[in-house]
N, C-alpha and C positions, 0 to 999 in steps of 0.2 A: 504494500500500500504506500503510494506517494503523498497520501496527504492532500492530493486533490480531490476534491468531487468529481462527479462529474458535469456537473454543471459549468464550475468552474474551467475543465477542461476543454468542453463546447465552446467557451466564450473568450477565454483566452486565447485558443488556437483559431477562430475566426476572427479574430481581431486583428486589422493591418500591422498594428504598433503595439510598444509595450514602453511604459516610463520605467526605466532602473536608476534607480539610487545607490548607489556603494553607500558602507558605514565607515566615517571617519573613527581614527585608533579610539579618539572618546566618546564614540559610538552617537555623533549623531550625523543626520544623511548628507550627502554629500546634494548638491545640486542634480535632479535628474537628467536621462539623457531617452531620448525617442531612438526607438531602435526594433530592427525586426524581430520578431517571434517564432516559431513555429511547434506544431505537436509531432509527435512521432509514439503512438499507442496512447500508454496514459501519464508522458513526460512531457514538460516543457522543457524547450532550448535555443539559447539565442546563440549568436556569435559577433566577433569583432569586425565589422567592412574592412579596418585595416589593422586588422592583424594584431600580435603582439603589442602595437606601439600604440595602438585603439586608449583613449586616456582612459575613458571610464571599465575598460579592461584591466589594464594595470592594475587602478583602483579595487575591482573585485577580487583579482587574484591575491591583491596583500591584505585585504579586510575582506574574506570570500561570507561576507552577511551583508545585507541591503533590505530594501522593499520596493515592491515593482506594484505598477498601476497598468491595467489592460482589461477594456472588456468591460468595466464598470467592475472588475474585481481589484481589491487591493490586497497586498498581503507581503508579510516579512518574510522573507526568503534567505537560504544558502545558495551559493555557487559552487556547484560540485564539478570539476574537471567529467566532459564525456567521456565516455567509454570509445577505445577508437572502432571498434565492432558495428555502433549504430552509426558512423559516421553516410556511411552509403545512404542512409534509411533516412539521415536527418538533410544529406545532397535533395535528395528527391521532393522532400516535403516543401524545401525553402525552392526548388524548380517550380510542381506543383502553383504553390501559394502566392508566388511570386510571378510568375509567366508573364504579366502583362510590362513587364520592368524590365527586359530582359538585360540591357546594361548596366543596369548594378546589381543584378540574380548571379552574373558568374563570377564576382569580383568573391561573393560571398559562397564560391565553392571551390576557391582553391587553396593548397596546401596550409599556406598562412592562415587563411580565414577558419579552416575547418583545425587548426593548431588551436581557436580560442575555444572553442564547444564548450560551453556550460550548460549544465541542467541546473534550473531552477528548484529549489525541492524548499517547500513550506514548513 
């Protein structure tokens, strides 16, 4: 169990956008950043457009706790590194989800970008 509903998952994973917040060391949020989303089963997962060097990236990997807004849902989240197994599964969804954009859809499926994969987990 991920801690989502399903509801939550429905709404989150149709939603264009998602606001993340990283937590500063004294835990409070750092300024949001709009970023893409996507589901893959009953996970959520975003990634960095650029890569490693992504600020609000950075950010999550040295304070990997935050809260994210998508969907009309809010909620405190971890940033757990993906597993590189669903990487294929999570290419396809942000294809999928994304189709109508397709110049910045492949920016967000190459090696760098697919190097940031976090799962969101509540």
């Amino acid at each position: 169990m991920t801690g989502w509903s399903v509801d939550q998952l429905d709404r989150i994973g149709a939603a264009d956008e998602l606001a993340l917040a990283a937590r500063r060391p004294d835990g409070t949020l750092k300024r949001a950043v709009t970023i893409w989303v996507v589901r893959v089963g009953d996970e959520i997962y975003v990634r960095s457009y650029r890569g490693p060097e992504g600020r609000w990236y950075r950010a999550a990997s040295a304070r990997p706790t935050g809260h994210i807004a998508s969907g009309g849902i809010e909620r405190d989240v971890r940033f757990v590194k993906a597993q590189p197994d669903i990487a294929e599964a999570i290419d396809a969804a942000y294809r999928e989800k994304y189709a109508r954009f397709p110049a910045y859809v492949e920016p967000m499926l190459t090696d760098q970008a697919r190097a940031t994969t976090l799962r969101l987990v509540p």
